[in-house]
C-alpha positions in Angstrom: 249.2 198.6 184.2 245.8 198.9 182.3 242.9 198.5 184.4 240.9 196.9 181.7 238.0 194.7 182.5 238.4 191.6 181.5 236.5 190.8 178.6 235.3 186.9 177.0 238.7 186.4 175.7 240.7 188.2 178.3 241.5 186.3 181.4 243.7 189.7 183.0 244.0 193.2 182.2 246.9 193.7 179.4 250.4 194.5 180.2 252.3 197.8 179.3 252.8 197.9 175.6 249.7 196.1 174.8 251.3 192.3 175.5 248.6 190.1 177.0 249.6 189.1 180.4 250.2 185.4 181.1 247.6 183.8 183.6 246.8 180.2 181.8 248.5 178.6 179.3 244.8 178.1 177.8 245.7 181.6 176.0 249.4 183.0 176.9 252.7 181.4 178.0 253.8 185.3 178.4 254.8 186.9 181.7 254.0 190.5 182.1 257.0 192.0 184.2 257.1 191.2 188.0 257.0 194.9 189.0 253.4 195.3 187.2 251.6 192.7 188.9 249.3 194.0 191.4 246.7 192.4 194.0 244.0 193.4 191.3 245.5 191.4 188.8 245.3 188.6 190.9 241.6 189.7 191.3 240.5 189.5 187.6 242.8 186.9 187.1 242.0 184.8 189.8 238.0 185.3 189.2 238.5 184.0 185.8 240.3 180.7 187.1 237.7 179.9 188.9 235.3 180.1 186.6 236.4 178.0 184.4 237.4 175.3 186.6 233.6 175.2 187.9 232.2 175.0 183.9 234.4 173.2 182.4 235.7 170.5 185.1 237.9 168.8 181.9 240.1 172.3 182.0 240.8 172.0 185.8 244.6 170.8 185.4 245.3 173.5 183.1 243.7 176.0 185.5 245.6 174.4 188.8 248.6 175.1 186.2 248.1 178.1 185.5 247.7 179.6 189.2 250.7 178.2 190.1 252.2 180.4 187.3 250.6 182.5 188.6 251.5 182.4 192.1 255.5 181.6 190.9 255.5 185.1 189.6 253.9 186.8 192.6 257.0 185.2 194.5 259.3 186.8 191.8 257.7 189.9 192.5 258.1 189.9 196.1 254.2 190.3 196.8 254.0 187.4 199.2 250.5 187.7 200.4 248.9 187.9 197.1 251.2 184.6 196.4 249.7 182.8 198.9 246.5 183.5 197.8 247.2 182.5 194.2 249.0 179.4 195.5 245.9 178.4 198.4 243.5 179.3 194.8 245.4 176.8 192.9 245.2 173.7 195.8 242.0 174.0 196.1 240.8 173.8 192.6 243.6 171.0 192.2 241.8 168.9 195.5 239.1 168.5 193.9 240.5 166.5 191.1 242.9 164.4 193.5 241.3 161.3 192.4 241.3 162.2 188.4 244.0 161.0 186.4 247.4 161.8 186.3 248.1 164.9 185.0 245.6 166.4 187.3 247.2 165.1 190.4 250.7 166.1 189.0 249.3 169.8 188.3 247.8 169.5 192.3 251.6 168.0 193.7 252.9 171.2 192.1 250.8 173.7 193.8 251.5 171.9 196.6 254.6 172.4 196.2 254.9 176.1 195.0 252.1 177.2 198.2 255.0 175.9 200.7 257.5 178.3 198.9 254.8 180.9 199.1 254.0 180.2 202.8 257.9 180.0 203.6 258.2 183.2 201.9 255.7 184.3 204.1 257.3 183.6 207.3 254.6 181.0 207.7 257.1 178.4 208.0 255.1 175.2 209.8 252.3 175.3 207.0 254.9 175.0 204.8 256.2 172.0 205.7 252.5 170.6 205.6 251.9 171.7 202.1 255.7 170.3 201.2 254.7 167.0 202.8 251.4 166.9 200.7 252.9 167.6 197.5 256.3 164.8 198.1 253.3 162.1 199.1 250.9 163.3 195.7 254.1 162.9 193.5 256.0 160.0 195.1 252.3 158.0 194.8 252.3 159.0 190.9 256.3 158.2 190.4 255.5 154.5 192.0 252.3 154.1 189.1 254.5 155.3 186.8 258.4 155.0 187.4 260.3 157.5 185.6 258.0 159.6 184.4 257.1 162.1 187.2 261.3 162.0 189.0 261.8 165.7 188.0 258.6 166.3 190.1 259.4 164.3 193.1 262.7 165.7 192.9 261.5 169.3 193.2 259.2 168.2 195.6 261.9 167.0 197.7 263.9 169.9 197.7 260.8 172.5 198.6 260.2 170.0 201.3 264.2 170.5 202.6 264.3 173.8 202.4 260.9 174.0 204.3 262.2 171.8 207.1 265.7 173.7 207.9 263.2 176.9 209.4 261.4 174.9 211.9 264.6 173.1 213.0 264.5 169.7 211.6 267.7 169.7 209.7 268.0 165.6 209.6 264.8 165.3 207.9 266.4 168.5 205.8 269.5 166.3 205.0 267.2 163.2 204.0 264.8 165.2 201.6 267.7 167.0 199.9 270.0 164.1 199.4 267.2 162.1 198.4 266.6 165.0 195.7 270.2 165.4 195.0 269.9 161.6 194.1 267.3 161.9 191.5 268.4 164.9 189.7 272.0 163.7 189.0 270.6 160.7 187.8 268.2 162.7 185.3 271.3 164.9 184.4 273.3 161.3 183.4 271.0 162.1 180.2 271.0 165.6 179.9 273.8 167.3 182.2 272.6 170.9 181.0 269.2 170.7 181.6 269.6 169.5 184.9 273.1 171.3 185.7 271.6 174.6 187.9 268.8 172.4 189.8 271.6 169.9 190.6 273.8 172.7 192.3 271.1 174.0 193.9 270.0 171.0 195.3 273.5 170.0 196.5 274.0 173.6 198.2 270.5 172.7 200.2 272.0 169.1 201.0 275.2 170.6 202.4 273.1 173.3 204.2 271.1 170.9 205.6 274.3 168.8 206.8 276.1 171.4 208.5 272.9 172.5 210.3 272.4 168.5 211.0 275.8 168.4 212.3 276.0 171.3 214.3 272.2 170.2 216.2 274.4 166.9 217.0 275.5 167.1 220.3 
């Protein structure tokens, strides 16, 4: 990877053939490849975030946003530490608009969300539930100002709480986040089975995880 410094316009160093690497979707939707993404990118990436979120307040969703990209992709890669990082980066910018308007607190619920992957992945398995727990309570309180319009959300929220829960041996409260999940999205894919078809499965394979371990903690 280039190590450029980033410049006014640049908020990372460029990928391999010259392709801008995605950090916001203020200037790229494009991913550089996993295998090129490095703690320093999370450095000059990172630095940049945070800069703009403390001069321009009104671009703070967009920034939560894009570290939670950005910590997504770090999970891809299998660099865990610099995904928690990226992740914890993105909550905290995202707290501080947790009384702002709704797409702010939707952009904070899904760092929530994607830090308890990033802490599961980890190892760090009781944070993540925490950060899970967070995220299902920031999204459930949007979905009840606004039914319908933030289900997907909760729904994903739900299932990163389940799968957060079966680690630390609470498979009942596993079983109720997953089915509750499993609930939502089959009634999102009643409009558009496709779209929905591969979150459904996985979040029926969680629910029937989650049963089995329920059942076999049942004395």
């Amino acid at each position: 990877m280039a190590n450029t410094r980033p410049g006014p316009t640049a908020l990372a160093p460029t990928c391999p053939g010259g392709r801008p690497s995605s950090t916001t979707g203020l200037l790229s939707k494009r991913l550089c490849a996993p295998s090129v993404l490095t703690q320093r990118t999370y450095v000059h990436v990172g630095y940049r975030l945070n800069l703009i979120a403390r001069f321009d307040p009104a671009a703070a969703p967009f920034v939560v946003r894009a570290g939670t990209k950005l910590a997504a992709t770090f999970i891809v890669a299998q660099q865990y530490g610099a995904t928690v990082i990226a992740a914890t980066n993105a909550v905290a910018i995202g707290q501080k608009e947790t009384t702002g308007d709704r797409l702010a607190r939707q952009q904070f619920g899904s760092a929530l969300r994607t830090l308890s992957a990033s802490l599961r992945m980890a190892s760090r398995f009781e944070p993540a539930v925490s950060q899970a727990q967070q995220a299902v309570a920031v999204l459930r309180a949007l979905d009840g100002e606004e039914p319908g319009a933030y289900r997907r959300d909760l729904a994903e929220a739900l299932r990163a709480l389940a799968v957060a829960l079966l680690p630390v041996g609470h498979p009942a409260g596993a079983a109720r986040a997953a089915a509750e999940s499993v609930e939502i999205y089959t009634a999102l894919a009643t409009g558009d089975r496709h779209k929905f078809r591969t979150v459904l499965e996985d979040a029926r394979t969680v629910l029937a995880v989650a049963r089995r371990a329920a059942s076999a903690a049942t004395p």
